[in-house]
C-alpha beads as a LAMMPS data file, in Angstrom:
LAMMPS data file: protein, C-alpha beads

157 atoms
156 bonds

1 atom types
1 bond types

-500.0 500.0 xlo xhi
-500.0 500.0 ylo yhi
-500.0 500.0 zlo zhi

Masses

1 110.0

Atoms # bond

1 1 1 298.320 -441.316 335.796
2 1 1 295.615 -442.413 338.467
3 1 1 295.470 -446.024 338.680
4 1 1 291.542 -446.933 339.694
5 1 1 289.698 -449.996 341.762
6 1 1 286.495 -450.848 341.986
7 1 1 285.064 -453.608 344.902
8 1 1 281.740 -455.235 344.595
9 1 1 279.191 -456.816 346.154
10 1 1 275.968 -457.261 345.619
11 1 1 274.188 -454.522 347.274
12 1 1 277.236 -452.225 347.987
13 1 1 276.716 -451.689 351.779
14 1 1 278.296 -454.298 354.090
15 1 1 281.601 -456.022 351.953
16 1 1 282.734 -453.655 349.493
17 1 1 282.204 -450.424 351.374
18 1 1 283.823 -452.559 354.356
19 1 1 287.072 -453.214 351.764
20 1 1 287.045 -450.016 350.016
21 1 1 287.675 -448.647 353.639
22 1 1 290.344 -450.469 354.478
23 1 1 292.249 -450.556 351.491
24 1 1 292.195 -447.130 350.337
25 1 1 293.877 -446.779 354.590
26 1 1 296.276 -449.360 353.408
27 1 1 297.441 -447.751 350.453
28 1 1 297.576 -444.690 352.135
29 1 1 300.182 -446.751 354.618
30 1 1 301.753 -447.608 351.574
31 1 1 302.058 -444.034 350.392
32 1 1 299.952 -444.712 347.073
33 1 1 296.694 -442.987 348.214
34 1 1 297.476 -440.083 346.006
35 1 1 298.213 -442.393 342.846
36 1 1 295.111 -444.994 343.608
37 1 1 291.176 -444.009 343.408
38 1 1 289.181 -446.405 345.158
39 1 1 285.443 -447.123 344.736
40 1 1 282.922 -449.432 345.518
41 1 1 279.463 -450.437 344.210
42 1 1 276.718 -453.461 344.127
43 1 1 275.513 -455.426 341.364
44 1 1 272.203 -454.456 342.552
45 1 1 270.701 -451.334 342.889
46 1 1 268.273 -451.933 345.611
47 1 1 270.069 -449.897 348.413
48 1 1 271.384 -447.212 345.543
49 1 1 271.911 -443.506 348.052
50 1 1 271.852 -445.452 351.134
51 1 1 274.449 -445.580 353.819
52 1 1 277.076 -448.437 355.038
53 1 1 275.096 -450.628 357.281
54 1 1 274.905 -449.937 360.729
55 1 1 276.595 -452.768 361.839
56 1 1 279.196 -452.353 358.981
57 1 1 280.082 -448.841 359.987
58 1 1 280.696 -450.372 364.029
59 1 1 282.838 -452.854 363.348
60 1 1 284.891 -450.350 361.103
61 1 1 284.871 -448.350 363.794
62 1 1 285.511 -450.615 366.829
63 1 1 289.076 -451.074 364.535
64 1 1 289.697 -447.058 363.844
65 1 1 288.220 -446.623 360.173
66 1 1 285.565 -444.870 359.188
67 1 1 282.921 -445.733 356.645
68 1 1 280.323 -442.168 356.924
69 1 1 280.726 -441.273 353.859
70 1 1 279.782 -444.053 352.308
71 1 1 276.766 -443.659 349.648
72 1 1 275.654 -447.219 348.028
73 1 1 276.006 -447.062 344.338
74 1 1 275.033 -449.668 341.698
75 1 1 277.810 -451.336 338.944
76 1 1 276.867 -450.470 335.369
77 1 1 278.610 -451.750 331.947
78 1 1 279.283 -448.803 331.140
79 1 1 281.479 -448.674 334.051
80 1 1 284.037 -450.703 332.768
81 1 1 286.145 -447.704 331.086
82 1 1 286.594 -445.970 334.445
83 1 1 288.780 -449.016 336.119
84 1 1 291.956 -450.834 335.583
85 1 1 290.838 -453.427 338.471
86 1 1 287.590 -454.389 339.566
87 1 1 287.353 -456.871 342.412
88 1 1 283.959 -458.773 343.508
89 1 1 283.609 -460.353 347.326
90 1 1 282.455 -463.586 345.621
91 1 1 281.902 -465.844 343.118
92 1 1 278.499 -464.959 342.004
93 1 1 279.436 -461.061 341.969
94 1 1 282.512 -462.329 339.992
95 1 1 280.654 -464.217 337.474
96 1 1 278.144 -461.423 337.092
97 1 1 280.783 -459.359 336.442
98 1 1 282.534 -461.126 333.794
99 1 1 280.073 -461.854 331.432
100 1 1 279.903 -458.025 331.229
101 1 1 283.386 -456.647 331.174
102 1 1 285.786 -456.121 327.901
103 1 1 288.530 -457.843 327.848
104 1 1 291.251 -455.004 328.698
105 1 1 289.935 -455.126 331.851
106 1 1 291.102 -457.188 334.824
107 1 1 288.548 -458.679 336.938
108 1 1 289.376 -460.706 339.834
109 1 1 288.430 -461.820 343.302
110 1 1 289.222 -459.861 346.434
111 1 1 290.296 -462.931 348.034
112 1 1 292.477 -463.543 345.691
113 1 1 294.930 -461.825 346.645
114 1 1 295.346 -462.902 350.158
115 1 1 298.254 -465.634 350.278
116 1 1 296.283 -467.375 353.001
117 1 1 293.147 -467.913 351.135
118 1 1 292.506 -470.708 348.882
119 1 1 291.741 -469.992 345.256
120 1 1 288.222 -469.285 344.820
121 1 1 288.405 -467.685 348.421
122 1 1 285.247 -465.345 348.917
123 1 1 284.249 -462.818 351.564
124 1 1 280.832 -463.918 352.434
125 1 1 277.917 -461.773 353.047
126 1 1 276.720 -460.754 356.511
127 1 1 273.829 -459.490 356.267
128 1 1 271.305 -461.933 357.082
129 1 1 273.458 -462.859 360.079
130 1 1 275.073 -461.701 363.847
131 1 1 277.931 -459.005 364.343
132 1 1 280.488 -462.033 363.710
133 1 1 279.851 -461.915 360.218
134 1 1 280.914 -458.443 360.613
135 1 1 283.759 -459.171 362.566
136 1 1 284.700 -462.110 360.058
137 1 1 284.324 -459.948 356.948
138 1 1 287.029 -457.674 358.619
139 1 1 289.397 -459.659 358.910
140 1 1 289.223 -461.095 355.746
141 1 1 289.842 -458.153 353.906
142 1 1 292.463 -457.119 356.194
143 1 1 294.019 -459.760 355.034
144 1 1 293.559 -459.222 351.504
145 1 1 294.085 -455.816 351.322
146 1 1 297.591 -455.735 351.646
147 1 1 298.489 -458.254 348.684
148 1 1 295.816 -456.369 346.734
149 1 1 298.066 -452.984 347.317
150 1 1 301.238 -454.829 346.976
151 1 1 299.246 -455.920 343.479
152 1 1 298.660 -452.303 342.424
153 1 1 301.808 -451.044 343.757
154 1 1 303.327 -453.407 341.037
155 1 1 300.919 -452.709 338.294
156 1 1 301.513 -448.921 338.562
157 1 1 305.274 -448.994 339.337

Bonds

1 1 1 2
2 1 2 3
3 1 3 4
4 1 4 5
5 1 5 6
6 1 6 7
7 1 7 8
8 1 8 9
9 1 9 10
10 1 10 11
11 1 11 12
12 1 12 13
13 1 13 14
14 1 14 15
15 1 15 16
16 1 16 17
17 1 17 18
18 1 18 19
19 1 19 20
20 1 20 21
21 1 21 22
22 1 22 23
23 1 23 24
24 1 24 25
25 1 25 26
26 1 26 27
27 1 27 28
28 1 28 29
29 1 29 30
30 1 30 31
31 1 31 32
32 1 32 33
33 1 33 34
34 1 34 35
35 1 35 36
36 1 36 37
37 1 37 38
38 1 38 39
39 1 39 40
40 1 40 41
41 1 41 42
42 1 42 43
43 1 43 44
44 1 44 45
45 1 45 46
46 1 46 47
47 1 47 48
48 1 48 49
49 1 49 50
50 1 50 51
51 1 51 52
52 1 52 53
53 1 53 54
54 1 54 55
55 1 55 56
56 1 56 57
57 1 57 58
58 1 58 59
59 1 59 60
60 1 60 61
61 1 61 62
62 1 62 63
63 1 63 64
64 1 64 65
65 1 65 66
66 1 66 67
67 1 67 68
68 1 68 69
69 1 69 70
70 1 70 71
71 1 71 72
72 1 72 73
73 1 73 74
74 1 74 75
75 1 75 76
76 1 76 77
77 1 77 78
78 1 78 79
79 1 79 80
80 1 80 81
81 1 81 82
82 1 82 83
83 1 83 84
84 1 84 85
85 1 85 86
86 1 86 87
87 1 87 88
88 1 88 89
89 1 89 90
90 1 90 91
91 1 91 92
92 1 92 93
93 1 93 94
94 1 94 95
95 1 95 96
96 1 96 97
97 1 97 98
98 1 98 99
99 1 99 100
100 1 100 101
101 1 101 102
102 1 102 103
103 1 103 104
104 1 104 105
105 1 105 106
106 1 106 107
107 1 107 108
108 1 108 109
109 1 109 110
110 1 110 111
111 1 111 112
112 1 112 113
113 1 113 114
114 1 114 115
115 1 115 116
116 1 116 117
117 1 117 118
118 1 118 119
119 1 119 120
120 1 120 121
121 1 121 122
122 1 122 123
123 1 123 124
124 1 124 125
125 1 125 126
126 1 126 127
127 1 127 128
128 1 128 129
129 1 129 130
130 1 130 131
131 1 131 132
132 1 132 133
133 1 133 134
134 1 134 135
135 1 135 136
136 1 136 137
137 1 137 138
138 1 138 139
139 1 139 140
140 1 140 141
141 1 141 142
142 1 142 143
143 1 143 144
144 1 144 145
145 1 145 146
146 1 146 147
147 1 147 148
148 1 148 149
149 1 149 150
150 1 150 151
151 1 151 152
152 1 152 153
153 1 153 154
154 1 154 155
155 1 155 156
156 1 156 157
C-alpha cells in the first residue's frame, strides 16, 4: 500500500513546493520513496498551472534539489480521500484546512514535526520579501523533513 502526503500553502509555489522537494529527497535517503507519494497544493487557486517561483526554484538549487517540475495546484475537499497526511506551512493554512477535512484524516503542521520548533511552529511565507526568506524557509523544512519521514516511516511500518 502507498502511503500519501500532501503540503500546503496558500498559493502552492514558494513553501510547499519548497517542502515537497525536499522531503520526497529525504525519504528517498530513507529508502521509502517507492512506498510514499508526495504532493503539494495551495488553498488558493490564484497561481493554479504556474511554476515554483523563481526565487524558490534558486535556492533549491543553490542546495542540489530541483523544483522544475513543479505545476501549482489548488486543495479541494474532495481531496481529502486521496491522503493519509496533509501538512499546512501555517496556522491559517492549518485552520483552513480543518474545518474541511473528515475526521479519518490527520492534519497537522509541517513544523510540527521538527523537535527544535516550538508547538505552533510555522514556515512563514516569502513572498513579499528578499532571498532570505528563501533561504530561511529552507532550512526550516530541512529541519522538519526528517521527523516528518521518521513520522511516516512509523505510520507505514
Amino acid at each position: 500500500m502507498t502511503y500519501r502526503v500532501c503540503l500546503v500553502c496558500m498559493g502552492n509555489i514558494c513553501r510547499s513546493p519548497m517542502a515537497e522537494v525536499v522531503l520526497r529527497q529525504v525519504l528517498e535517503r530513507h529508502g521509502l520513496g517507492r512506498e510514499v507519494i508526495v504532493e503539494s497544493a495551495g488553498t488558493g487557486g490564484w497561481h493554479a498551472g504556474a511554476p515554483m517561483d523563481e526565487r524558490a526554484l534558486r535556492t533549491l538549487a543553490g542546495r542540489g534539489y530541483d523544483g522544475s517540475a513543479h505545476r501549482a495546484r489548488q486543495f479541494t475537499e474532495d481531496w481529502f480521500d486521496r491522503y493519509d497526511l496533509v501538512l499546512a506551512m501555517d496556522r491559517d493554512n492549518l485552520s483552513f484546512l480543518r474545518r474541511m477535512a473528515p475526521a479519518a484524516v490527520e492534519v497537522r503542521l509541517f513544523r510540527s514535526f521538527d523537535p527544535a520548533a516550538l508547538d505552533g511552529a510555522e514556515v512563514p511565507d516569502p513572498y513579499y520579501g528578499g532571498q532570505d526568506g528563501f533561504d530561511e524557509v529552507l532550512e526550516l523544512v530541512e529541519s522538519a523533513a526528517e521527523g516528518v519521514a521518521k513520522h511516516i516511516a512509523d505510520e507505514i511500518r
